[in-house]
N, C-alpha and C positions, 0 to 999 in steps of 0.2 A: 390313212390319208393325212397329209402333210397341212395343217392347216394354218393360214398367216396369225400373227399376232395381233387384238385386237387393237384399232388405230385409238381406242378408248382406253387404254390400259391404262392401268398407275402401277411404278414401281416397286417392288415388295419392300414392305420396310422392316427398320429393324425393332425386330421383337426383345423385349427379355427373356431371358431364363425364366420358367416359373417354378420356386422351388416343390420337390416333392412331383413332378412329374417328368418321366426319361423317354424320350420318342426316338424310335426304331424303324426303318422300312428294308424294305427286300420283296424282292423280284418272286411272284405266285406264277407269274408267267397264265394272267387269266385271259389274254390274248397274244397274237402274233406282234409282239412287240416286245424292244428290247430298253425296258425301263423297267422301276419300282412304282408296283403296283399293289401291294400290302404294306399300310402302315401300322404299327401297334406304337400303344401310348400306354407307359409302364404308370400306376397310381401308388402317391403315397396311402399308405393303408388309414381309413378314416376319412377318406376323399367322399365331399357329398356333391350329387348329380340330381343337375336337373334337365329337363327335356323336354320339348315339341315336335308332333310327331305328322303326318299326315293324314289328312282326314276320308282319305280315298278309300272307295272299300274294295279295292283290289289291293292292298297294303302287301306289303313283305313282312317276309315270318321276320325277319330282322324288327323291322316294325314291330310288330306285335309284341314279340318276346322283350323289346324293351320297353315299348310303353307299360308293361306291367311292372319290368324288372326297379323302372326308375323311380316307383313306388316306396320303395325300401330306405332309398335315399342315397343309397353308397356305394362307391365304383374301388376295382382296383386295375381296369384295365379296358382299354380301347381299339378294337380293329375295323379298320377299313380298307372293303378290298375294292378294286377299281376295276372295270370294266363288264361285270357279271352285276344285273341288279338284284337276282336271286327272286325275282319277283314271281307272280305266276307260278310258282313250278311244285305245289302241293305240300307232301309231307316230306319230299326229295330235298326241297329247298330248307323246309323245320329242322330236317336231321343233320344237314352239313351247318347250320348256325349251332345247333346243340353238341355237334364234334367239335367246331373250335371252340365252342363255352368253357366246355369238356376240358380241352387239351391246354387252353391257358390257366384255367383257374387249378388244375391240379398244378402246372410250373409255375405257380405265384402263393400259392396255398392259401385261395382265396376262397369264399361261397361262388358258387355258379351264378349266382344273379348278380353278381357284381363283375361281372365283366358284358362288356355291352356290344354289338356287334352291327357294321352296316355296312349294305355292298349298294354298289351303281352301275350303271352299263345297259347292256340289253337285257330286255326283257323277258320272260319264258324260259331262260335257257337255264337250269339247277348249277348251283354253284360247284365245280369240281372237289368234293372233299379232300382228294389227294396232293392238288394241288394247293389250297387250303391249308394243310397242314405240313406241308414241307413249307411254305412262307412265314407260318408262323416257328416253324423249326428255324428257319435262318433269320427270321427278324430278334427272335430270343437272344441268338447268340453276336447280335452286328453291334455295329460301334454305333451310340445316342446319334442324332441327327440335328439338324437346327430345325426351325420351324421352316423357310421355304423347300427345301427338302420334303416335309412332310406335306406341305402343301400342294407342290407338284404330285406326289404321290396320291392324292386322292381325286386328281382331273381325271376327267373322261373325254370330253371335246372340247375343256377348256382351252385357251390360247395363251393363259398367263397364270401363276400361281397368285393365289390372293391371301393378305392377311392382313389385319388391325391388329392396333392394342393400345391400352391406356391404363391411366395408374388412377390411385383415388387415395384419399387421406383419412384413418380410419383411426378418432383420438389422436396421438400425437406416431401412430403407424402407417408408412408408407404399403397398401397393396398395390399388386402389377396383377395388370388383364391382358392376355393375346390371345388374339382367337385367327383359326387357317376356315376358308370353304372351299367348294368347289360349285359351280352350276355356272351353266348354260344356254342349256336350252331346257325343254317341258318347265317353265319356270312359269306359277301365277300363284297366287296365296290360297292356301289352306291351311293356315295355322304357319307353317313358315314353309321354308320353301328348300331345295337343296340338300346337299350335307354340310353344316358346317359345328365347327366347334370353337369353345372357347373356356382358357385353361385361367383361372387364377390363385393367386397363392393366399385369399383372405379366407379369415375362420369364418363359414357361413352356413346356417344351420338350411338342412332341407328343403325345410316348406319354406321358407323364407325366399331361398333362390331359385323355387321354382315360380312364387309367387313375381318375383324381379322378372323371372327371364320370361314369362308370360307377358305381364307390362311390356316388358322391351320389345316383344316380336310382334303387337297388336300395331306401333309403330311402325316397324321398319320391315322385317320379312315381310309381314302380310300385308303390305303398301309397295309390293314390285311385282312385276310381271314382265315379260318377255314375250311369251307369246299364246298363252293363255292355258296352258295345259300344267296340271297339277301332279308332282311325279310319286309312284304308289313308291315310294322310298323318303319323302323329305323328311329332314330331321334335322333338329339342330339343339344340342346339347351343351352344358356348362358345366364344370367340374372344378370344386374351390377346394384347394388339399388342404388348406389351415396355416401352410407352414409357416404364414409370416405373422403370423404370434400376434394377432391383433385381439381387441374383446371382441367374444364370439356376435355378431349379428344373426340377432333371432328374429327381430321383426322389424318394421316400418320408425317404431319407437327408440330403438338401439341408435346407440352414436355412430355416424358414419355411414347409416342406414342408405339414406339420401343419397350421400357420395357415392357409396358403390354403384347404387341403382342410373344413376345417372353415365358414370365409366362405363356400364354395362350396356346402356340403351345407346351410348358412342359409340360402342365396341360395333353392336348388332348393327347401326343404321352404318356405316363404313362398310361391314362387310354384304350389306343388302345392295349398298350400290356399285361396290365392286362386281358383283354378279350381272348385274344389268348392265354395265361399262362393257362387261364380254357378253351380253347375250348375241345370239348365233347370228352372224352375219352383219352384225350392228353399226352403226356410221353414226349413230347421234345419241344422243342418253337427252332424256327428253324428263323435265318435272312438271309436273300438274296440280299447281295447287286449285285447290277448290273450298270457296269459303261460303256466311252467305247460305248454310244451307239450315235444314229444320234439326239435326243433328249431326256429329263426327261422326255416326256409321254411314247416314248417311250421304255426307259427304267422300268419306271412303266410299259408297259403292258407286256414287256418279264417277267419281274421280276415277276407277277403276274400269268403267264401262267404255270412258274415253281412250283411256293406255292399253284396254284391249279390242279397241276395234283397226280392222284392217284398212279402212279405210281412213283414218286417220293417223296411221302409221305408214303408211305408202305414201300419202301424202307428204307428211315429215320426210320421210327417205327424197321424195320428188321436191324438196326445197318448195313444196304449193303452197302458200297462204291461205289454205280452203279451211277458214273456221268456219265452214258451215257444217263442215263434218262434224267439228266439234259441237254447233247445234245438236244434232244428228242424235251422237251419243250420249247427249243428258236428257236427251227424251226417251230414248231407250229404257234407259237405265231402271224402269219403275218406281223412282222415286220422287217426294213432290219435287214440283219445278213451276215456275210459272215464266212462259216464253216472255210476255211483256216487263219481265222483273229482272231477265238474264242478260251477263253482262261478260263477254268472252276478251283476252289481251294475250299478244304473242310478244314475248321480251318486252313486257311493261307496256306498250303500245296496245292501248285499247281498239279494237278493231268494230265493236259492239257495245252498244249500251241502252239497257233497259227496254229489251228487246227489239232495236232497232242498228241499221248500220252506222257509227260516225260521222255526222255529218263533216264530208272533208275530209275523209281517211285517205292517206296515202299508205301504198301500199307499200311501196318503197323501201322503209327502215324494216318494215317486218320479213319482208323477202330478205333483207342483207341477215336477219337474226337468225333465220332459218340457213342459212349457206356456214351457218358456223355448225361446232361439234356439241355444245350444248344448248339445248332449247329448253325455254319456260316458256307454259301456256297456263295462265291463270281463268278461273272463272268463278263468280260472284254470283250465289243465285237469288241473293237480295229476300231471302225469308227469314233467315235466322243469324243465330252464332254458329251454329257446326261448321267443323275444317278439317280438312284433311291434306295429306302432300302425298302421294304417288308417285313413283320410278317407274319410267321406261324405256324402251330405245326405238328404233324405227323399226320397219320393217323392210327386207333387200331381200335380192334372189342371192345374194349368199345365205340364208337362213334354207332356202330351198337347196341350194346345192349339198350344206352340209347335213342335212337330214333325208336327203334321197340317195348318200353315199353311207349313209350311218352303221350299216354292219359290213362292210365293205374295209 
């Protein structure tokens, strides 16, 4: 199914080289389509990885096998195959991840645990081993690739390829970060969300970057949704090959520490809302801050309860001014609130305050705010300091169209 481009897109930009890492794709041919659907991502050897994985327990053996693998700390190699999620499908599904473990880390002469593996697509259906490893046969032998190339290569009903990057100053040494995802649809936070990755060239120890890209993803993955369903595949991984000769960052205390940590939680919050720019059927990308509250979780979870309700997402799609929905959804939410303390505003236009209407609200400027492509809806719930900001989009009967045609 030919699907439009979303009218939210942003351009792919351009990435650096990251030294120490070679990306490859070729055609596994894991559906009736005639593109690259197997990527591999060659590692320089001493590459440390770190990872967030999904917290579903219906997880993929992909899942599985690397949340333990990423333990270790060290990669030499990356594949993603697209359109098969390998999910669901027993020990059928463990033995085709353990034949390509198998099949690259003998052509890289590598440990089996450092090659890492993730698929996406439908669900239930065991990933073809044959085809499997004829892709990784012709992805071995193809010519390097750029990052949008690889990008494209790892969509499934995406509409656009996505990627960031950024650089950070580490002592008197320039590092570079770029990072490709992909996601859609089943997109809401569980630790992060999608697949995405993110390749750089700084010496960065282990625990240190798993520690960073934890930080980063409490921020920005786990602060989007779509449309509330969390995919027994999401992952999203970091890989720092060393090559650009910087001192090693071991921890929070190391020079540069900072800097990176911060390129990296840029990196991660660009590609969280490039995901939501395309989530399935989408016409608005919509921000929720939420301040005001007794703490940042849970201000995250009110803020969260509002970006996933349907009713305040059809609303936003319908251009409606109904913050009552947004009422609605912070009373849900189970977290404190107090109605006479709350204080709701659409594009800066307070609509509500201290639990009461405006007196003299025109409706007017906030109806014109909603008829645009991005919307802010603020709310204040007057108890505390806790804040949080949430991504989302609307909700349209394209989101039903393309997921009632989904294995089609």
């Amino acid at each position: 199914m030919q699907i439009d481009p979303s009218p939210l897109a942003r351009p792919f930009p351009a990435l650096p080289p990251i030294a120490g890492v070679t990306l490859r794709i070729a055609k596994a041919r894991y559906k009736t389509w005639d593109r690259c659907d197997l990527t591999f991502a060659e590692l320089a050897e001493g590459t440390s990885v770190a990872g967030v994985f999904t917290k579903s327990a219906c997880a993929s053996s992909e899942v599985e096998l690397g949340r333990e693998a990423v333990k270790q700390g060290r990669a030499r190699a990356l594949i993603v195959n697209a359109g098969n999620s390998n999910a669901f499908t027993g020990w059928r599904g463990r033995a085709a991840v353990e034949a390509i473990r198998a099949q690259v880390s003998e052509a890289l002469a590598c440990a089996f645990d450092e090659v890492f593996v993730s698929s996406t697509g439908v669900i239930g259906v065991p990933l073809p081993v044959d085809k499997a490893q004829a892709g990784i046969a012709a992805a071995l032998t193809a010519e390097p690739c750029g990052w949008e190339d690889a990008a494209n290569a790892i969509g499934t009903t995406d509409t656009y390829p996505k990627g960031a990057g950024a650089s950070a100053m580490i002592g008197g040494t320039r590092v570079e970060l770029a990072g490709i995802i992909k996601g859609s649809g089943m997109i809401a936070p569980d630790m992060a969300t999608m697949l995405g990755y993110i390749f750089t060239d700084a010496d960065v120890a282990p625990a240190f970057l798993q520690e960073a890209l934890e930080r980063a993803n409490a921020v920005t993955f786990s602060c989007i949704t779509v449309d509330g369903d969390t995919s027994t595949s999401d992952t999203v991984m970091v890989f720092a090959t060393g090559k650009a000769g910087n001192a090693r960052i071991e921890s929070w205390d190391s020079p540069g520490a900072d800097a990176f940590g911060a390129a990296l939680a840029d990196v991660c919050r660009e590609l969280a809302q490039l995901v939501v720019r395309d989530g399935e059927g989408a016409r608005k990308f919509v921000t929720i801050r939420v301040s005001g509250a007794v703490s940042d979780d849970s201000a995250r979870r009110i803020g969260l309860a509002i970006a996933n309700s349907p009713l305040v997402k059809t609303a936003i799609a319908g251009e409606d001014a109904n913050w009552g929905r947004v009422v609605m959804a912070v009373g849900k939410a189970g977290e404190p609130a107090d109605r006479d303390k709350l204080s709701i505003a659409f594009g800066g236009i307070w609509t509500a305050r201290d639990g009461l209407p405006v007196e003299g609200y025109d409706e007017t400027p906030v109806a014109a705010h909603l008829k645009g492509e991005e919307i802010d809806i603020a709310v204040d719930l007057g108890l505390g300091e806790g804040r949080a900001t949430v991504w989302t989009c609307d909700l349209t009967h394209g989101y039903i169209a393309i997921n009632a045609d989904y294995r089609s």
